[in-house]
C-alpha positions as semicolon CSV with decimal commas, in nm:
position;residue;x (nm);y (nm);z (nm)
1;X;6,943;7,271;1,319
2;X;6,717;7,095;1,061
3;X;6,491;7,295;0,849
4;X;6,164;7,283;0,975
5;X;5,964;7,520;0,826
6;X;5,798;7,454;0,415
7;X;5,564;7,629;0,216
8;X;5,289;7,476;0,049
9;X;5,014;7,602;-0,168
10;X;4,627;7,462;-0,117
11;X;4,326;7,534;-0,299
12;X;4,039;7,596;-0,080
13;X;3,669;7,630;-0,153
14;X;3,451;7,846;0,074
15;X;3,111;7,999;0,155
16;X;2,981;8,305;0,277
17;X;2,651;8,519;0,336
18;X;2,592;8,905;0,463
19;X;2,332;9,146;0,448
20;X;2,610;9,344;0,257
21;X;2,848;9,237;-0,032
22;X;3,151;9,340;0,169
23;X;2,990;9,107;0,482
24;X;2,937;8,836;0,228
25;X;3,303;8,801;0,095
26;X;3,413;8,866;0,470
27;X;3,248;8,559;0,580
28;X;3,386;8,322;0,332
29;X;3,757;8,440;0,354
30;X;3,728;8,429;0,750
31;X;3,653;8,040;0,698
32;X;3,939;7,963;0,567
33;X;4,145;7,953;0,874
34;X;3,923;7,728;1,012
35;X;3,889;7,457;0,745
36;X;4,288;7,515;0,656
37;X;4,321;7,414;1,068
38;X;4,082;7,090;1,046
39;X;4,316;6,969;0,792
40;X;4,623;7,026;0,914
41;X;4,809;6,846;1,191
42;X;5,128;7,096;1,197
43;X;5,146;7,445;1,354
44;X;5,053;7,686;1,075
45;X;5,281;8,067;1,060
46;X;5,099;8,212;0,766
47;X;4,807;8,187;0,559
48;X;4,864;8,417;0,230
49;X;4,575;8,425;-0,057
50;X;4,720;8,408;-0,398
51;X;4,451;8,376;-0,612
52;X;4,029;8,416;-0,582
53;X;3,807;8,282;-0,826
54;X;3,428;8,346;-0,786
55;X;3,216;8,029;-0,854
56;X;2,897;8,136;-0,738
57;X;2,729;8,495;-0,632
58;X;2,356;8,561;-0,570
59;X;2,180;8,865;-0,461
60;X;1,822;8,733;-0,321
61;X;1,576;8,947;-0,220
62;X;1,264;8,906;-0,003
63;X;1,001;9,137;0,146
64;X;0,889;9,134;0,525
65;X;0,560;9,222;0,670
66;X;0,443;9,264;0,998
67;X;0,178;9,048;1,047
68;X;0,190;8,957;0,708
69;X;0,008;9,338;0,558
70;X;0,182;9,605;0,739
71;X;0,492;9,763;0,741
72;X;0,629;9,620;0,382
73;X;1,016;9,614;0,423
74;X;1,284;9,464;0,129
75;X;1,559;9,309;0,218
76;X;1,861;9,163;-0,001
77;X;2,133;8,914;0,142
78;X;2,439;8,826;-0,033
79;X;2,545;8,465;-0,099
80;X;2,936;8,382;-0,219
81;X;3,140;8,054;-0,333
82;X;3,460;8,110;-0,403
83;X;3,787;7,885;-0,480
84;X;4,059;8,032;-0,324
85;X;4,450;7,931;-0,378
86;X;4,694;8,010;-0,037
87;X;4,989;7,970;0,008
88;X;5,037;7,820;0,331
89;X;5,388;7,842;0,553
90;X;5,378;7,569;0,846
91;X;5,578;7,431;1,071
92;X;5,666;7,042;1,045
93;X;5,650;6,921;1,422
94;X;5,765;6,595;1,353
95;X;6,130;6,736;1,196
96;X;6,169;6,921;1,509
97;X;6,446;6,786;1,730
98;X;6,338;6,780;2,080
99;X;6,575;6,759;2,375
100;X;6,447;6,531;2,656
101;X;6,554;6,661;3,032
102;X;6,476;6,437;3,329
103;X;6,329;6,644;3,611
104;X;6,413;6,575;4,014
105;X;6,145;6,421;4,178
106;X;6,163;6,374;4,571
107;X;5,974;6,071;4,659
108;X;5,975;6,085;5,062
109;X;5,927;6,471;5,124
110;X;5,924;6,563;5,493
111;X;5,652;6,849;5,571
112;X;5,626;7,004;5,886
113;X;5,365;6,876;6,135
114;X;5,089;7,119;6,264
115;X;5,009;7,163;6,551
116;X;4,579;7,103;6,619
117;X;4,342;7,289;6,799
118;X;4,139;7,111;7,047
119;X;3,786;7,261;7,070
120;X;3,621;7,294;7,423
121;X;3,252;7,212;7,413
C-alpha cells in the first residue's frame, strides 16, 4: 500500500485575550486548530507545537463604576500574538487507493398488499 501519510511543518500566527495570562495564551493556542483546518483540504492526525515566539503582549487595565461614581472596580485583560511553528502529520486523501464495489439494487421489488379498513359512517 502507498504511503499516505507526510509531515509538514507550518508557521502559524495567532491571537488571544483572557481576564488571566494563562486564559490569554489558552485562547490563542486553541485557534490554531481551527485556522490549521481552513487551510487544509486533507484529514489532519496531529498537530505538534515546536516552537512559540511572542510578538505582542499587553496587560490593559480599566476601572468600572456603577453608574459611573459608585462601586470603583479594576480590571486587567490580557492580550497575546504569537508566531507559532507545528509540525503538522496529515493524511494525503488523494494518494489513497480506493476500491470501488457495485452494490445490488432491485429495481421491481414486490411488497405485500394491505389489506384496508372500510369505515362505517
Amino acid at each position: 500500500m502507498a504511503n499516505v501519510k507526510e509531515k509538514t511543518t507550518e508557521i502559524v500566527t495567532v491571537k488571544g485575550s483572557g481576564s488571566q495570562k494563562k486564559q490569554a495564551f489558552a485562547s490563542a493556542l486553541n485557534t490554531i486548530h481551527n485556522q490549521i483546518l481552513k487551510s487544509a483540504n486533507d484529514v489532519i492526525v496531529r498537530i505538534e507545537p515546536i516552537d512559540i515566539e511572542i510578538i505582542t503582549a499587553e496587560a490593559v487595565n480599566s476601572t468600572e463604576r456603577f453608574l459611573f461614581f459608585f462601586m470603583p472596580r479594576k480590571r486587567v485583560d490580557y492580550h497575546v500574538e504569537l508566531k507559532v511553528t507545528i509540525e503538522l502529520t496529515k493524511i494525503i486523501v488523494d494518494k489513497v487507493p480506493f476500491v470501488n464495489k457495485q452494490k445490488k439494487t432491485y429495481e421491481r421489488l414486490s411488497l405485500p398488499k394491505r389489506k384496508r379498513k372500510k369505515l362505517e359512517v
